[in-house]
N, C-alpha and C positions, 0 to 999 in steps of 0.2 A: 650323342653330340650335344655341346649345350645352344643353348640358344640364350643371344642377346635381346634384350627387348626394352622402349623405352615409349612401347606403344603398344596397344590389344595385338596378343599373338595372332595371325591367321593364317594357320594350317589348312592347304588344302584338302579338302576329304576325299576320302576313296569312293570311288564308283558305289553309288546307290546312298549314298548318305547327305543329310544336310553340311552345306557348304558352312563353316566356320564363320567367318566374317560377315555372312552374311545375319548369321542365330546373332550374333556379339552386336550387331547393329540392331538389330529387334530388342536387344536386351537393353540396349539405353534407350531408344525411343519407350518403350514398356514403361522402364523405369520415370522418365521422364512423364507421359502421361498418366502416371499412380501416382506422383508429386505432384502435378495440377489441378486433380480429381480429387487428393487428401484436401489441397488448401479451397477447392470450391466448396468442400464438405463441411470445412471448417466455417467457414464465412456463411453457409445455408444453416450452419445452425447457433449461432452467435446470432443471426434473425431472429428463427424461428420462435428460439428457446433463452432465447435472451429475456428483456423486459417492454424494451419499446415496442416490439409490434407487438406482441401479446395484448398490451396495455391497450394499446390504437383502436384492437378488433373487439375488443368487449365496450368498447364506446360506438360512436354511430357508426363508422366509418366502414361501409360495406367493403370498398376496396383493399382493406386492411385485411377484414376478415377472408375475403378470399385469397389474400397474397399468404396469410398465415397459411390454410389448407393448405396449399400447391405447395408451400415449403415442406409442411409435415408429410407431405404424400410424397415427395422427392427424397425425403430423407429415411425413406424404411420401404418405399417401394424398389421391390425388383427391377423392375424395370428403368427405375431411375439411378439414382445412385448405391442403390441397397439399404443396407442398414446403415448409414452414413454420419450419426451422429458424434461428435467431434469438438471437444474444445472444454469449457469453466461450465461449472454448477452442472445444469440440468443435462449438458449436452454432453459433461464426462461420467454422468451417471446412466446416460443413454448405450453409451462408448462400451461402459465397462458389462449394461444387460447385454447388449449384442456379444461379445468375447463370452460371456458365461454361456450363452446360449447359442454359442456356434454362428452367429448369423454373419456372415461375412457380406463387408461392403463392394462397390465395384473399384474404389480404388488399392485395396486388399488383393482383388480378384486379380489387376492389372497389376501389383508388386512379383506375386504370388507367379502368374504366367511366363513372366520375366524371367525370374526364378528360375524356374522349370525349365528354360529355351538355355539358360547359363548351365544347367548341369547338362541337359543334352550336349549342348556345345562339348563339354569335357569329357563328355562319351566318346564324341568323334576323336576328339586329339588325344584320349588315355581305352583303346579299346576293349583295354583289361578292363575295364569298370562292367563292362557288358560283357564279356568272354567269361569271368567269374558267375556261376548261378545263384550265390547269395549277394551278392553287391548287384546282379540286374534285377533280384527280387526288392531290393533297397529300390532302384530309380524308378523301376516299375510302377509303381507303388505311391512314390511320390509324383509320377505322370498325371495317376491316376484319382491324385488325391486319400488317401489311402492313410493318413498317419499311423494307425495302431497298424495296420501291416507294417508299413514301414518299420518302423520299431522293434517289432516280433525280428524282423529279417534280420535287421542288425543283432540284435542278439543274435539270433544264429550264426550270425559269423564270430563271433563273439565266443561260442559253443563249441562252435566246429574249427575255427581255424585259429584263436585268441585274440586278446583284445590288440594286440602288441600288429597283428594282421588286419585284424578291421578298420581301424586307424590310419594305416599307411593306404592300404586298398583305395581308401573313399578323401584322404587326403585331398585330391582335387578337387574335389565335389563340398568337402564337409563346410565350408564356411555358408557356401548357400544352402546346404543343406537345416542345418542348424537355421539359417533366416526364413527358410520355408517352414519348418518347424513352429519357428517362434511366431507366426503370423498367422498361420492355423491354430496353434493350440485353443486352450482355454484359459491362458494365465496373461492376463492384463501388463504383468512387469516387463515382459520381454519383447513386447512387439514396439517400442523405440530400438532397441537393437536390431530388430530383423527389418526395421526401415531404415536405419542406418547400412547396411548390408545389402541392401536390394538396389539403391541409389546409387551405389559407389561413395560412400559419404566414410568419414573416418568415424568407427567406432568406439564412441565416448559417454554416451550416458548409462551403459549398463552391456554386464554381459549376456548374451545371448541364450544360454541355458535357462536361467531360473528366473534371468533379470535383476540381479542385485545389481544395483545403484553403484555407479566409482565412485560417487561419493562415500558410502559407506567403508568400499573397498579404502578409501584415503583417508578415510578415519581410524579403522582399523591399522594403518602402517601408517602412524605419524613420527616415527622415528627421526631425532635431526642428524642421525648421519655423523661415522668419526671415524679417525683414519690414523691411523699409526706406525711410524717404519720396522717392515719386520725383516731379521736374520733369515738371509737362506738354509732352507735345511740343506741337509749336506748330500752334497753331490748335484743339487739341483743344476744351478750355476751352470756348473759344466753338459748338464742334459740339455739347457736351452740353445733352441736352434738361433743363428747369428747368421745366417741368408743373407735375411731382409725380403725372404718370399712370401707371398700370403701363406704359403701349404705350411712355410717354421712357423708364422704367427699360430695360426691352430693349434697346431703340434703343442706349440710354449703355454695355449693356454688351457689345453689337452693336461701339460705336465703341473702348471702350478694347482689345477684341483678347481674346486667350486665350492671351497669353503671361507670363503671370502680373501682371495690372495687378489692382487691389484699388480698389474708386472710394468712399469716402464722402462722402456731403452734408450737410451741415448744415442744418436749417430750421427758421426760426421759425416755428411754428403759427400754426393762427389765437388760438389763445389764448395766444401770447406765448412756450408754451413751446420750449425750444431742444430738438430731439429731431435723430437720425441716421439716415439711408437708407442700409446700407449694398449694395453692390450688387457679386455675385460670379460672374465668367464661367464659362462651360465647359472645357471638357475641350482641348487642342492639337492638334491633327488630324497633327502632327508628329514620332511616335513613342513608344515601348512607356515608356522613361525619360528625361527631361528634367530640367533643372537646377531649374523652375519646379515646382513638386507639382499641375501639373493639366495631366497627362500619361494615357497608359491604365491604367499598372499604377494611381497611385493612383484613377483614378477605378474599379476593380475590387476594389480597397481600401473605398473611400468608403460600395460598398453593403452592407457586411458590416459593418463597424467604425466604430465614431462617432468615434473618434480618429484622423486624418491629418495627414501633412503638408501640406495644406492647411487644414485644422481650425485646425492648432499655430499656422502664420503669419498666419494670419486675427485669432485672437486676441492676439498677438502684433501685427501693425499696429494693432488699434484701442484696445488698449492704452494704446498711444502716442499717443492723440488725442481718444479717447471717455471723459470722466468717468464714473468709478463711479457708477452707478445712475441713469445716464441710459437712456430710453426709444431703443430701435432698431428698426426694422423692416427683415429681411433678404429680399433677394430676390435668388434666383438662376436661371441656365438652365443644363438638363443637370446635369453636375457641381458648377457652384456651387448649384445648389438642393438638391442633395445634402447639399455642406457646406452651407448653409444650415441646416438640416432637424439636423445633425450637432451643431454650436454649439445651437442650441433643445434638443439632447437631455441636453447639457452643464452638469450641476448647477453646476459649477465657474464656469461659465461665464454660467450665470445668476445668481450668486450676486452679477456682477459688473454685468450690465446687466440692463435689462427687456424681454425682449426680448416684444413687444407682437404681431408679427403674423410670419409664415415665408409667402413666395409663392413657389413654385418653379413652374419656366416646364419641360415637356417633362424633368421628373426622376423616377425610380424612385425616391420616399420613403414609399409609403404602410405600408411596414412598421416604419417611427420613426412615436417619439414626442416633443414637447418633454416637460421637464422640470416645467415652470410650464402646468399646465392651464389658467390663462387666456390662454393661447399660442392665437391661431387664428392656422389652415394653411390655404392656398388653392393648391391644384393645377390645375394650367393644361396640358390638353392633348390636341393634337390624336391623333385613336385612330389614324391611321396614321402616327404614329413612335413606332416598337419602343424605343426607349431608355425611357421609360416603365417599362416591363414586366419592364426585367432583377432587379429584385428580387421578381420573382413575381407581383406580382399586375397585373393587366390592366384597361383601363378599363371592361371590361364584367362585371369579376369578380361571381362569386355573392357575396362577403362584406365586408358594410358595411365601414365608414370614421367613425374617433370622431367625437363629437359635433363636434368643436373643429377639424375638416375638411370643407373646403367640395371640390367637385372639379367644375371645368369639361372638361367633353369635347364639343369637334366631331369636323365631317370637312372636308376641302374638296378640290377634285378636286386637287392636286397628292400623288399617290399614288406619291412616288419620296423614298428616302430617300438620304441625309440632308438632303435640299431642304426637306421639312417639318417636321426637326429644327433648323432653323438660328434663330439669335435674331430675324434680320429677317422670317423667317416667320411666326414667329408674334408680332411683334407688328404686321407686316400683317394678320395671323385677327384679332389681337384689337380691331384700330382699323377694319377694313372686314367682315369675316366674322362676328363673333361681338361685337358693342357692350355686349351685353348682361352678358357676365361681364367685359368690360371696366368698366362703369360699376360693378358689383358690387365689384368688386376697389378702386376708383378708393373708392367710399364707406368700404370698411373703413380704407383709407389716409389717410383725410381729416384724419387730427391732423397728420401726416407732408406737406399739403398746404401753402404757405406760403412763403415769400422765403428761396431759397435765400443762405444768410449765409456760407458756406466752400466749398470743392472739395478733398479731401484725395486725394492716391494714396499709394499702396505699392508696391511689387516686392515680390515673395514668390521664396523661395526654396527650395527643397527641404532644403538644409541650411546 
């Protein structure tokens, strides 16, 4: 059954287990108290390790000199805030000994705990994560502090069941997984990402694996984006589905490919008016850069930055076709519901159409926002495919979703990715599995429903 949600799931738990809502509330309080504790850490050592009281204590001033001690003893004792140093010069040189050296601070210790209570929680609501013996040797593991186990275990699933399995398995779980990761390691780049993640914060300054910088990422894809009308290949035309249901949008963008095809439809409402579906594919399964901008690097682009080159060319094809202040409804899967979600976020952009409604199919957007708050978002997605979750936050996250977001979440036994990341998957969930956020979606659409009057394409182009 799917579930609506436009606020922390809570599932009641089965006899002998922790209560959901209950873990989900400890996880923003947690959270919240590792965000107090970073910024007292920060300010204790902008003191310390600054210049003026340095300066103060090596002159007469006894008081100086003991307020220095109690800072330096606060900032590396256990007991006090840990290894706690934090901030410019002496104190990001302090920051980066403690990360080489494992030494973990207490507001680390308090992201880190949070962490832990947020995968438990997706244990109770996903109890295949613990029914499976190598995905409970994964949780385990990370309960326990454990990262090289942990690690070891996921390759074993990896070994024994492929990656296409380990993937979908821990899907719930992977975004904090991955921020527990990055916050334990020993690599300095990636623990702004796994404090973006632990917060509920939208994840922007760096991916959470290795921690390459978006900036770099958006240096790398500086593409300005071009758009050009293209001939249908033959017989397409007639394969497009003309509904007006979400399950034919998938399907159509199922059919045009992920080679850079761009589809808009024209329809006459039921009330006469002429409005545009516009409908934008995923990602190319065909390498890291491509001539078309919905390739890896930009779709690693897409979740940091609301400007792309596929953003540019998007705008750019409908340009060419869509009257100024005409009503649109965008709908995309994976990385076109990215861009999708990207254009909504785009004052410029709205300034130019109405954009009425954003439905993205199995896309990481819940950390965007449109531009036009009477923009309703309708997120569509099955909880075992991880691409969801690469912008941080997870279908079973402890922290709400605006008002002006609707979020359908099933399951269904195909537990192998990217089999239930694919557009035909799920719009098999949503026309036989789950009818219900199908018909939901289908009524929000309903201006958008109507005698399709055009077929437009595009090429897009990276440059």
């Amino acid at each position: 059954m799917p579930e609506a949600v436009t606020a922390p799931t809570t599932v009641p738990a089965p006899a002998g287990e922790p209560d959901v809502a209950a873990l989900h509330q400890l996880c923003r309080d947690l959270a919240e108290a590792a965000d107090a504790v970073r910024e007292a850490s920060r300010h204790a050592s902008e003191l310390a390790l600054g210049t003026r009281l340095p300066l103060a204590a090596l002159g007469t001033s006894g008081r100086a000199r003991t307020a220095l001690r109690t800072l330096l003893r606060t900032l590396k004792d256990p007991e006090g805030l840990g290894w706690a140093a934090n901030g410019r010069g002496l104190a990001r040189a302090g920051r980066l000994a403690g990360v080489f050296t494992s030494r973990e601070s207490l507001a680390v210790s308090l992201a880190v705990t949070g962490l832990k209570a947020r995968v438990r929680a997706a244990a109770v609501e996903h109890p295949e994560l613990l029914s499976d013996p190598d995905t409970a040797r994964v949780l385990k593991a990370i309960e326990q502090d454990r990262q090289r186990e942990a690690i070891r275990a996921f390759k074993t699933i990896i070994g024994s069941q492929g990656a296409e399995r380990a993937f979908a398995l821990l899907a719930p779980s992977f975004a904090d997984i991955l921020a527990w990761n990055a916050l334990t390691d020993e690599n300095p780049f990636n623990d702004e990402a796994g404090w973006e993640i632990a917060t509920g914060r939208t994840l922007t300054a760096a991916e959470p694996l290795m921690g390459i910088s978006s900036q770099v990422w958006a240096l790398l894809d500086r593409g300005p984006g071009r758009a050009v009308p293209k001939q249908a290949e033959p017989g397409l035309l007639e394969r497009l589905d003309t509904s007006g249901t979400i399950s034919g949008y998938i399907r159509n963008i199922g059919a045009v490919g992920t080679g850079g095809t761009l589809l808009v439809q024209c329809v006459s409402g039921p009330d006469g008016v002429t409005r545009y579906v516009v409908q934008l594919a995923g990602m190319a399964a065909d390498g890291l850069k491509n001539e078309s901008p919905q390739d890896l690097l930009g779709a690693i682009h897409a979740v940091a930055k609301p400007s792309t080159p596929y953003s540019r060319a998007a705008t750019r094809a409908l340009r060419l076709t869509i009257p100024t202040g005409a009503e649109i409804a965008l709908v995309g899967h994976s990385l076109g519901g990215i861009t999708a979600m990207n254009l909504a976020a785009d004052r410029d952009f709205c300034a130019l159409y109405r954009v009425t409604h954003v439905v993205a199919i199995g896309s990481p957007i819940d950390g965007k926002r449109p531009a036009d708050p009477g923009t309703r978002v309708c997120s569509l997605v099955n909880e075992h495919d991880v691409v969801p979750s690469l912008e941080g936050r997870s279908s079973v996250s402890p922290y709400a979703l605006p008002a002006q977001f609707t979020e359908f979440t099933w399951t269904d036994d195909t537990h192998a990715f990217p089999l239930c990341h694919a557009a035909e998957r799920y719009a098999h969930n949503l026309r036989f599995d789950v009818p219900e956020a199908s018909a939901h979606v289908d009524a929000e659409l309903t201006p958008f429903r109507g005698r399709v009057t055009d077929t437009r394409l595009f090429q897009l182009y990276d440059r």
